[in-house]
Each structure stands twice: as C-alpha cells, then as structure tokens.
N, CA, C and O atoms as CSV, one atom per row, in Angstrom:
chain,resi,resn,atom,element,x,y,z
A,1,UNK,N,N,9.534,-6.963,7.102
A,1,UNK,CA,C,10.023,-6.237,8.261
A,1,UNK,C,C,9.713,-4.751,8.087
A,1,UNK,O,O,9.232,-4.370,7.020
A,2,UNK,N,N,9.951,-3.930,9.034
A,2,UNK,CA,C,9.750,-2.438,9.199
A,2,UNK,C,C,10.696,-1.459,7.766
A,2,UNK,O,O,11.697,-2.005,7.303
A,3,UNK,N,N,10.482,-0.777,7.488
A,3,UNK,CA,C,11.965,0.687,6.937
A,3,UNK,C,C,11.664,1.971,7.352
A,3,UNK,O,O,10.509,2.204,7.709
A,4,UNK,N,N,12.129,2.459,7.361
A,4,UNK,CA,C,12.450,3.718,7.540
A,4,UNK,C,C,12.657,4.776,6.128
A,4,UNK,O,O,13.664,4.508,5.472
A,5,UNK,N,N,11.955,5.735,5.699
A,5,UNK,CA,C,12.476,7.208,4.907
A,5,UNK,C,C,13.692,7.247,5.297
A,5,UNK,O,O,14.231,6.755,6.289
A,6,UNK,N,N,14.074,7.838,4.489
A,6,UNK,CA,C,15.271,8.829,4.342
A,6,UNK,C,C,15.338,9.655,5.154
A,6,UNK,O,O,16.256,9.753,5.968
A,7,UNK,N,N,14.253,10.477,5.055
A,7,UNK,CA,C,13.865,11.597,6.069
A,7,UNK,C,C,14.450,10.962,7.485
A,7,UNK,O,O,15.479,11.235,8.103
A,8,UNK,N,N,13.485,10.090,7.736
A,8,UNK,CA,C,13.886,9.505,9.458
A,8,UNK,C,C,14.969,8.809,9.920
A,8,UNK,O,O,15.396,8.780,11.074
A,9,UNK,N,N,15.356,8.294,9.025
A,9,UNK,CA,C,16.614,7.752,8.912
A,9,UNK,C,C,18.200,9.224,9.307
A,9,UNK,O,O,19.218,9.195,9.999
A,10,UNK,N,N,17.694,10.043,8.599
A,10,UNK,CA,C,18.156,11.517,8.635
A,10,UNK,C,C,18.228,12.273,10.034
A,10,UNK,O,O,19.093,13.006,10.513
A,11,UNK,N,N,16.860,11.773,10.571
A,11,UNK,CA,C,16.260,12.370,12.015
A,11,UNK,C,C,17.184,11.996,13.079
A,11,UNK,O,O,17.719,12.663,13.965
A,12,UNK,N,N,17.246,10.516,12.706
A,12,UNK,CA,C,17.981,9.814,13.675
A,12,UNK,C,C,19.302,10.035,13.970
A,12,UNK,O,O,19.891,10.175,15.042
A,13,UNK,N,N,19.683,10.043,12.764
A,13,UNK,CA,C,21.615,10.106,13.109
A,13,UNK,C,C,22.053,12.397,13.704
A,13,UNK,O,O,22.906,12.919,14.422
A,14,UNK,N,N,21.085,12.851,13.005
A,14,UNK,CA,C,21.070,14.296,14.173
A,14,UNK,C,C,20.879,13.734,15.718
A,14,UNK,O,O,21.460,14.357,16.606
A,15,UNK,N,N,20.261,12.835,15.990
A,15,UNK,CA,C,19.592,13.025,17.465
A,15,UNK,C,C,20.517,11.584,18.142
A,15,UNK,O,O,20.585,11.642,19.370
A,16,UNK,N,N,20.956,10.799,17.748
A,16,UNK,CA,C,21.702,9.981,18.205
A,16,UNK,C,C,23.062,10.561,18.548
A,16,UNK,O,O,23.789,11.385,17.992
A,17,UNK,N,N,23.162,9.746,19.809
A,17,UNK,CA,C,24.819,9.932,20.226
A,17,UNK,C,C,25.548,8.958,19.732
A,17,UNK,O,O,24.864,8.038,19.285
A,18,UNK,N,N,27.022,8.779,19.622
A,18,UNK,CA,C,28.041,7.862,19.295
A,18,UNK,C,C,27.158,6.573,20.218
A,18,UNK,O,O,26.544,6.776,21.266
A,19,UNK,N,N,27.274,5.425,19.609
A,19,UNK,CA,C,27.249,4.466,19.936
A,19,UNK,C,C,25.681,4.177,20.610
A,19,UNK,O,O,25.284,3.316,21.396
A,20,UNK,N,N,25.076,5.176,20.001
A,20,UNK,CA,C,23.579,4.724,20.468
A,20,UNK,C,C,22.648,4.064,19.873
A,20,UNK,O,O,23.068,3.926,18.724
A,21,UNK,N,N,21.734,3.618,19.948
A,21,UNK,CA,C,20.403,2.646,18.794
A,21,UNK,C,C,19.346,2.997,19.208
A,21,UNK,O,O,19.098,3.847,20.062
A,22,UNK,N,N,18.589,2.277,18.548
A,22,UNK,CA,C,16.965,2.620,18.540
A,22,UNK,C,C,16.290,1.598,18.737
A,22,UNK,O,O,16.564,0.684,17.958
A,23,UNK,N,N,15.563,1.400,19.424
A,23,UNK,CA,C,14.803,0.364,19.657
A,23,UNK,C,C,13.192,0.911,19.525
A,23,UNK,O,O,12.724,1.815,20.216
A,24,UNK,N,N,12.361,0.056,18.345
A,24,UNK,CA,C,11.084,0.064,17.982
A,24,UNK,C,C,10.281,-0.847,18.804
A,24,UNK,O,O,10.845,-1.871,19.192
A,25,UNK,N,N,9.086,-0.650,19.127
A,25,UNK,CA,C,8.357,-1.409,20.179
A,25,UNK,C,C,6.820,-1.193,19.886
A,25,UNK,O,O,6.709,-0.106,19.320
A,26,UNK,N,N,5.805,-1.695,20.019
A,26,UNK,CA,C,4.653,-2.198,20.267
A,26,UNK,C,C,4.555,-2.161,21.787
A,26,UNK,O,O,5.420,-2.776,22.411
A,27,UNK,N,N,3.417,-1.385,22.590
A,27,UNK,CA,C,3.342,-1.427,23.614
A,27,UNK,C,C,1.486,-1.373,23.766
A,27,UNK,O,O,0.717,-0.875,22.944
A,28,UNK,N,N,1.131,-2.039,25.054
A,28,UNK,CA,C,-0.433,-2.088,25.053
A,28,UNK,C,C,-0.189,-0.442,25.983
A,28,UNK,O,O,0.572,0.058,26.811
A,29,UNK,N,N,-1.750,-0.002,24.940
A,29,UNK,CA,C,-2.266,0.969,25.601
A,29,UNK,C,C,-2.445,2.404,24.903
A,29,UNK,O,O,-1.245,2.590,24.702
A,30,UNK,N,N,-3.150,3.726,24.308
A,30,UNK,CA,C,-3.300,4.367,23.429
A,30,UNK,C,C,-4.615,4.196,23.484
A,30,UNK,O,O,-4.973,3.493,24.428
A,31,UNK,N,N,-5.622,4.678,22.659
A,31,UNK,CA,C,-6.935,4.854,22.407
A,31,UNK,C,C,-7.349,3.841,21.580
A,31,UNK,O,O,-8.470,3.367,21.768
A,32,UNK,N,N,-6.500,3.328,20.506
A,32,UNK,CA,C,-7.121,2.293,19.831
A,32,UNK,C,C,-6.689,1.181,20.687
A,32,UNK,O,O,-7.318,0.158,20.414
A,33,UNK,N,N,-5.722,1.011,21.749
A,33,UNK,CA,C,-5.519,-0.290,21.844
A,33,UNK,C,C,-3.940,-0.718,21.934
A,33,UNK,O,O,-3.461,-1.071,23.012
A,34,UNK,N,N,-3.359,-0.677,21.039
A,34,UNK,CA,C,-1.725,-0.629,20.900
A,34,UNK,C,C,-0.922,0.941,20.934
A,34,UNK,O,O,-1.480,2.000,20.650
A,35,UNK,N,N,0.288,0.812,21.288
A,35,UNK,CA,C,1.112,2.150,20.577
A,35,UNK,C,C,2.141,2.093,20.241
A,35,UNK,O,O,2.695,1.058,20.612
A,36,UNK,N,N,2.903,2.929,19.510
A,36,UNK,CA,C,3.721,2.739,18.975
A,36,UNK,C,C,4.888,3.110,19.949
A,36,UNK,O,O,4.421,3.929,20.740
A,37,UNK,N,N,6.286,2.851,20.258
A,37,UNK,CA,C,7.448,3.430,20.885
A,37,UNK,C,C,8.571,3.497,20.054
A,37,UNK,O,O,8.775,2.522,19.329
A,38,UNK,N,N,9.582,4.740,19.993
A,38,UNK,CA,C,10.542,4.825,19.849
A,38,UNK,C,C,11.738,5.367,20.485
A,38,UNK,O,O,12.046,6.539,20.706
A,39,UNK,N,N,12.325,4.321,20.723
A,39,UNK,CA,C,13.667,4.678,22.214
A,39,UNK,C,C,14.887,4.835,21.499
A,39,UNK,O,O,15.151,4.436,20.365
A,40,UNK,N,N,15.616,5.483,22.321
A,40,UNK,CA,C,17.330,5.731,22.392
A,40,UNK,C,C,17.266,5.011,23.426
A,40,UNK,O,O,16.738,5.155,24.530
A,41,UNK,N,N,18.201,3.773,22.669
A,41,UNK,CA,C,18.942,2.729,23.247
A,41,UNK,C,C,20.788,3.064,23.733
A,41,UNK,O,O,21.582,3.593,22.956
A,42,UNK,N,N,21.083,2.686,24.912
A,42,UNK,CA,C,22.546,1.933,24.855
A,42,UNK,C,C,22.643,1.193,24.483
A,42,UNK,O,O,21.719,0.385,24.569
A,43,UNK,N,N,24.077,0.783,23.616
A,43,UNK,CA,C,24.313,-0.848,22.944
A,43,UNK,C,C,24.563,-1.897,24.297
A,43,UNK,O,O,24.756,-3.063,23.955
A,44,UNK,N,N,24.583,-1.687,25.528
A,44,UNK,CA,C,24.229,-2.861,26.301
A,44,UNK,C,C,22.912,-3.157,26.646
A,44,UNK,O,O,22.711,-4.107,27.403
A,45,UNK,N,N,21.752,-2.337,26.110
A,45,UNK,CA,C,20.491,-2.586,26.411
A,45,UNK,C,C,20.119,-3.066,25.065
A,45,UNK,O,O,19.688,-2.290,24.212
A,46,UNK,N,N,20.331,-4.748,24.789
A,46,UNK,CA,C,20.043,-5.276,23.916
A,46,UNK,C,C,19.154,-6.711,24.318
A,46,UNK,O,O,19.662,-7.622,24.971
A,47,UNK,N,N,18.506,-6.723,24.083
A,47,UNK,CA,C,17.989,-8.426,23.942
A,47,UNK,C,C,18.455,-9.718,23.409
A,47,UNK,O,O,18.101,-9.919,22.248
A,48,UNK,N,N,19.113,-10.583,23.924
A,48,UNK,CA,C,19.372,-11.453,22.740
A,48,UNK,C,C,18.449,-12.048,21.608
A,48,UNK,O,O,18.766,-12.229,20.433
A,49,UNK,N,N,17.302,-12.299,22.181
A,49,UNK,CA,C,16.155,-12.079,21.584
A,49,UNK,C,C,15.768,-11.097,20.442
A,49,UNK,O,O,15.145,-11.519,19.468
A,50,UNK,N,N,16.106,-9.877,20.543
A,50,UNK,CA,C,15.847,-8.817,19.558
A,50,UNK,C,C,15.931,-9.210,18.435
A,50,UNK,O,O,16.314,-10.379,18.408
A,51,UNK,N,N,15.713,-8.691,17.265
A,51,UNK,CA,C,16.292,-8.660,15.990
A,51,UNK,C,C,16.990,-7.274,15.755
A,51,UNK,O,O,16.672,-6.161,16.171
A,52,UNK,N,N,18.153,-7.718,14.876
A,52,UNK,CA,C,18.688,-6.194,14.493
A,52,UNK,C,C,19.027,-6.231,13.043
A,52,UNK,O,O,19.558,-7.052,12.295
A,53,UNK,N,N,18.419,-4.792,12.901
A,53,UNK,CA,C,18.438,-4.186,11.637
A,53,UNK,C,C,19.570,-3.399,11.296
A,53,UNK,O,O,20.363,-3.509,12.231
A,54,UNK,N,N,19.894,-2.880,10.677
A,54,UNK,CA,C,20.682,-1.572,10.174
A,54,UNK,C,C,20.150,-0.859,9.094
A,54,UNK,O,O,19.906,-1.406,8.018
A,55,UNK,N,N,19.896,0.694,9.381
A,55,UNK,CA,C,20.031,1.380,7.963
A,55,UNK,C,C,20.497,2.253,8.032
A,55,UNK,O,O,20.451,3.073,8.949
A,56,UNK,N,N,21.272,2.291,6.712
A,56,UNK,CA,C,22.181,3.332,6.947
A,56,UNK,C,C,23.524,3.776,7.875
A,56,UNK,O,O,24.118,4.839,7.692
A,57,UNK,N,N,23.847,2.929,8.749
A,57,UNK,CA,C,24.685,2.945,9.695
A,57,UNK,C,C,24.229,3.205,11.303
A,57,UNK,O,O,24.922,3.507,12.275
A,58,UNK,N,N,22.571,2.928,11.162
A,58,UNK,CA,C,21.905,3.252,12.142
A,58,UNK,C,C,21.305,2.066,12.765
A,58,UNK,O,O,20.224,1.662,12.336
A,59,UNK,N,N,21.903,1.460,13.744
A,59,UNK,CA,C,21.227,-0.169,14.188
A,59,UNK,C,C,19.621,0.286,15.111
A,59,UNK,O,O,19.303,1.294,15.743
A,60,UNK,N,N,19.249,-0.378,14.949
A,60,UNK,CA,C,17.701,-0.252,14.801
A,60,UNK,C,C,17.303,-2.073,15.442
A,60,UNK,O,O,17.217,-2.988,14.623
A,61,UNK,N,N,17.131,-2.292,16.760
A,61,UNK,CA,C,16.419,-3.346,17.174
A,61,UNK,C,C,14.841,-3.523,17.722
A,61,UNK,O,O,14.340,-2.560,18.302
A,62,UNK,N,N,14.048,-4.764,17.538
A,62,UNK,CA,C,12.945,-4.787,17.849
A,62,UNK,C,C,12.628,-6.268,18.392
A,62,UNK,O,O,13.179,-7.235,17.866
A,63,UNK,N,N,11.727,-6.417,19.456
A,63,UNK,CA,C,11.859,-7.621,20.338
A,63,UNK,C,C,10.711,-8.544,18.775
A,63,UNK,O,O,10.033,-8.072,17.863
A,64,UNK,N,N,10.981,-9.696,19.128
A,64,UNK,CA,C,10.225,-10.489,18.477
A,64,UNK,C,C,8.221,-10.401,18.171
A,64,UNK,O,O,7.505,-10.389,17.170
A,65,UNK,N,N,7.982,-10.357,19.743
A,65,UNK,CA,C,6.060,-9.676,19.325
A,65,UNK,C,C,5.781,-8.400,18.687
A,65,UNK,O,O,4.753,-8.156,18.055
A,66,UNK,N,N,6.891,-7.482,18.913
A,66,UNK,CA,C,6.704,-5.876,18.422
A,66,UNK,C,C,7.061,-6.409,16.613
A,66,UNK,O,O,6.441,-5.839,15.715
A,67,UNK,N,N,7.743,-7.141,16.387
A,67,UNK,CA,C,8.352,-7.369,14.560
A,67,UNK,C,C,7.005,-7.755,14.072
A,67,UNK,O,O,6.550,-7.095,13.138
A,68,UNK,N,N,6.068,-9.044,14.728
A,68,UNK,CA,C,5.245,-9.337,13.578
A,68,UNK,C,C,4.240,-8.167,13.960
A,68,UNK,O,O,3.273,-8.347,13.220
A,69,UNK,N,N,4.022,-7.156,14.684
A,69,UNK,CA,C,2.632,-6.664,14.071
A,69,UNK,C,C,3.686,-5.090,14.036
A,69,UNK,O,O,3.377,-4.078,14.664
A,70,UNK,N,N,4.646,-5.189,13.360
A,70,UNK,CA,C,5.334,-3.966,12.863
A,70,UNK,C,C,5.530,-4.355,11.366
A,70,UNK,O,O,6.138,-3.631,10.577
A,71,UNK,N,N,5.000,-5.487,11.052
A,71,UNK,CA,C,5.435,-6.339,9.467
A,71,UNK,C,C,5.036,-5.113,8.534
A,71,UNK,O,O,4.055,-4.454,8.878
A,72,UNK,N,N,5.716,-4.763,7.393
A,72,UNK,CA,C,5.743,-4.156,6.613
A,72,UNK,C,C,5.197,-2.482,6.988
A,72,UNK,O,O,4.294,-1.933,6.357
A,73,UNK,N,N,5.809,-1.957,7.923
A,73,UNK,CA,C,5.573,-0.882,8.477
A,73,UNK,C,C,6.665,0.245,8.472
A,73,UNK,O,O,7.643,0.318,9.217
A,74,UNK,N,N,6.340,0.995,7.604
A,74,UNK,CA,C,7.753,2.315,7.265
A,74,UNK,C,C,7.372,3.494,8.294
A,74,UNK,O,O,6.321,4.082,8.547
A,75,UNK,N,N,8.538,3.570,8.717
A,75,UNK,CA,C,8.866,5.320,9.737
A,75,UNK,C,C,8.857,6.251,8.718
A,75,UNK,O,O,9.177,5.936,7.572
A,76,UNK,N,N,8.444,7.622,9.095
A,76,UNK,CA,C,8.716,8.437,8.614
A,76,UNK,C,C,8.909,9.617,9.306
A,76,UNK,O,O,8.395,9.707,10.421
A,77,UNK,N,N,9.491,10.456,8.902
A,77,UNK,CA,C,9.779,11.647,9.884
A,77,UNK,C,C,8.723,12.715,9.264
A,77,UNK,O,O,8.953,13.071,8.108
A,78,UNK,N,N,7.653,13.230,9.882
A,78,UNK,CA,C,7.380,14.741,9.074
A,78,UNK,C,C,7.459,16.051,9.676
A,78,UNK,O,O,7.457,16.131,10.905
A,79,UNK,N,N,7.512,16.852,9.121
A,79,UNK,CA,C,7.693,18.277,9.971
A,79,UNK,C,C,6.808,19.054,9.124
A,79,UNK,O,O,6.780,19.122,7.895
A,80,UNK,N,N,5.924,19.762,10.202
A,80,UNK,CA,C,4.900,20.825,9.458
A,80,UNK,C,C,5.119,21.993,10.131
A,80,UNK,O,O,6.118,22.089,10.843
A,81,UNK,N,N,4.184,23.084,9.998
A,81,UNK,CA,C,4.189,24.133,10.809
A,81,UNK,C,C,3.261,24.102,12.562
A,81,UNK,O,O,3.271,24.872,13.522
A,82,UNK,N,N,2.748,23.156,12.350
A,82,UNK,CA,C,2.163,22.812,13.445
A,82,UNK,C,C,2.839,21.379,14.796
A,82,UNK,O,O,2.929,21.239,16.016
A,83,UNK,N,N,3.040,20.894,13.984
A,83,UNK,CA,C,4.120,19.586,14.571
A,83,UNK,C,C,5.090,19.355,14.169
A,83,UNK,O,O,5.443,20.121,13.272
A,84,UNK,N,N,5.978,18.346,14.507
A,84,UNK,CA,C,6.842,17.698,13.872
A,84,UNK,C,C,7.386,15.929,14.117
A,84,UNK,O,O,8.124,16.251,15.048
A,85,UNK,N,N,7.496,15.114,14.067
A,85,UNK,CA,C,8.008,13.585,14.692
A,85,UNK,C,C,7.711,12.687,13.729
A,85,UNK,O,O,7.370,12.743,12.548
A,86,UNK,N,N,7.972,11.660,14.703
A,86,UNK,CA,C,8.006,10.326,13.695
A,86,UNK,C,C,6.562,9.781,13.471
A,86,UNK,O,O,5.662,9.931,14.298
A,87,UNK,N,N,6.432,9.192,12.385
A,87,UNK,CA,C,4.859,8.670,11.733
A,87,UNK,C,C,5.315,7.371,11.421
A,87,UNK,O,O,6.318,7.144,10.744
A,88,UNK,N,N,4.270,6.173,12.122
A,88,UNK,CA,C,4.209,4.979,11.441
A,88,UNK,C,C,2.880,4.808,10.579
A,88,UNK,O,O,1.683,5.044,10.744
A,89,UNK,N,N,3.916,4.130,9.294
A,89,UNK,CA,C,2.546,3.481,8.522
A,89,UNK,C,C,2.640,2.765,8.550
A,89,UNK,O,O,3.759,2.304,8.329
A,90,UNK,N,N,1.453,1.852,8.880
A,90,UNK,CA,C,1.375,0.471,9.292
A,90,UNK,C,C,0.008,-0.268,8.529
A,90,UNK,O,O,-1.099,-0.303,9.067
A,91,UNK,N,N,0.310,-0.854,7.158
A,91,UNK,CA,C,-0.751,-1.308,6.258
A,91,UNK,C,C,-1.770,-2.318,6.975
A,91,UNK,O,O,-2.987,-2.348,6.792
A,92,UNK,N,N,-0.914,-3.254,7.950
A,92,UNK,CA,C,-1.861,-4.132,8.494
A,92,UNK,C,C,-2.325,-3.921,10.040
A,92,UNK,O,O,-2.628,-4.869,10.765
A,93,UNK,N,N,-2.344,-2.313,10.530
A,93,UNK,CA,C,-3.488,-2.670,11.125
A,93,UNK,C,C,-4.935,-2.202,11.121
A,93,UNK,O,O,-5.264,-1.197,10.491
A,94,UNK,N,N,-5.534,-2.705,11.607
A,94,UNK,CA,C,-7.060,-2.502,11.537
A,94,UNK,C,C,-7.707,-1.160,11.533
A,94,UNK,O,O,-8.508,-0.722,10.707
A,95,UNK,N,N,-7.318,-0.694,12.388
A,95,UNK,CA,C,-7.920,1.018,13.018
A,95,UNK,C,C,-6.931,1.862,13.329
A,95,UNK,O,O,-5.966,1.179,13.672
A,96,UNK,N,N,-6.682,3.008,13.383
A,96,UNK,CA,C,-5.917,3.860,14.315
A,96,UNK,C,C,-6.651,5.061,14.829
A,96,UNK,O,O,-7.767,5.414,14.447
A,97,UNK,N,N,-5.817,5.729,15.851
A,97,UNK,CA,C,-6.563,6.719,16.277
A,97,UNK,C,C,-5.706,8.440,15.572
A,97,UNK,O,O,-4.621,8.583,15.009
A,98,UNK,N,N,-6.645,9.342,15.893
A,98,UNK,CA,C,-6.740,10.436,14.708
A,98,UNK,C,C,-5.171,10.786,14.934
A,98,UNK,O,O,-4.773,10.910,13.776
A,99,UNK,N,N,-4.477,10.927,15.469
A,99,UNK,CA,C,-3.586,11.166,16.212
A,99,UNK,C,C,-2.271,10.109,15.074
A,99,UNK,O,O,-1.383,10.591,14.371
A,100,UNK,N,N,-2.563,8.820,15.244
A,100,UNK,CA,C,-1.455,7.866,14.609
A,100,UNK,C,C,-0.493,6.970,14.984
A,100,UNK,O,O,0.230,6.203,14.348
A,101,UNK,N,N,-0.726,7.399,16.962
A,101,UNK,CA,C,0.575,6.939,17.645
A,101,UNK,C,C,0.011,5.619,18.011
A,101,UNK,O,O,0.770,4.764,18.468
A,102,UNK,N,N,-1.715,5.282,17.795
A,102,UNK,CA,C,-2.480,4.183,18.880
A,102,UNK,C,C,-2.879,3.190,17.224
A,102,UNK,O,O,-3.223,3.766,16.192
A,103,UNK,N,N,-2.704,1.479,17.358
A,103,UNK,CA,C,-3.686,1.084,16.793
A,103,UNK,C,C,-4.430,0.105,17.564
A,103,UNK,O,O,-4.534,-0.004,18.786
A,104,UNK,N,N,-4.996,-0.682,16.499
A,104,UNK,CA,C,-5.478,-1.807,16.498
A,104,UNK,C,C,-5.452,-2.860,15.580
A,104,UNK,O,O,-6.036,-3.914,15.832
C-alpha cells in the first residue's frame, strides 16, 4: 500500500480541519497519461468501497483502482526556495513527466 513521510504526514494535520481526511486518487490525464490527486475530504464523502488507512491520526482513503497502481508509493512533502507540495514516489510506474504530478 501507499505511506506517507513524516514531513507530509506533518503537512497534513497543519492544513486539515477537525474531522477532515484525505483522499488519494489516480486520475486519467497529465502529460504522461495518469495524475496524481490529493483532496480534503468530509468524513461523509466516503466510499464504501474505499480503503482506509490511518497515519498518525490522519485517515487517509483511496478507491480500489487508485490502491493498485498507488502500490508501494510514499508521499512526501518538500519545500524549496522555489516551490513547495506534495511529491509521489511511485517505484512502479513506467515514465513520469519532468514535473512528477503525471505518470505512466
């Protein structure tokens, strides 16, 4: 399944409200092909379908097609002087674009 840094894990609970989640997603479309999403969820915008995670005290759901091609894929938060947000690494996929948000 997916994890999360510390760091982002960190990111999250600053930017979350009481009783909010996150929902990770796989969506078509980006330059390579796929992209990545990360939402602020309400806890009634759940799927029964979903899977849910927790880390840290931070529930974290993802629909079933977004889990297998999120398989072994860690968040990370980075902050530079030029940017700052969330980074997926994602060992199994094929290509990405220069950017990081698109694969294949």
């Amino acid at each position: 399944m997916i994890s999360f840094t510390p760091t982002a894990i960190d990111q999250l609970k600053d930017v979350l409200e009481l009783n909010e989640n996150v929902r990770v997603a796989v969506v078509g479309g980006g330059c390579s092909g796929m992209s990545y999403k990360l939402d602020v969820v309400p806890p009634d915008d759940v799927d029964e379908e979903d899977i849910s995670l927790e880390f840290d005290h931070v529930k974290v759901y993802i629909d079933p097609h977004s889990a297998s091609l999120l398989e072994k894929t860690t968040i990370d938060y980075v902050k530079t002087l030029q940017s700052q947000g969330f980074v997926f690494n994602n060992p199994v996929s094929n290509t990405t674009c220069g950017c990081g948000m698109s694969f294949s």
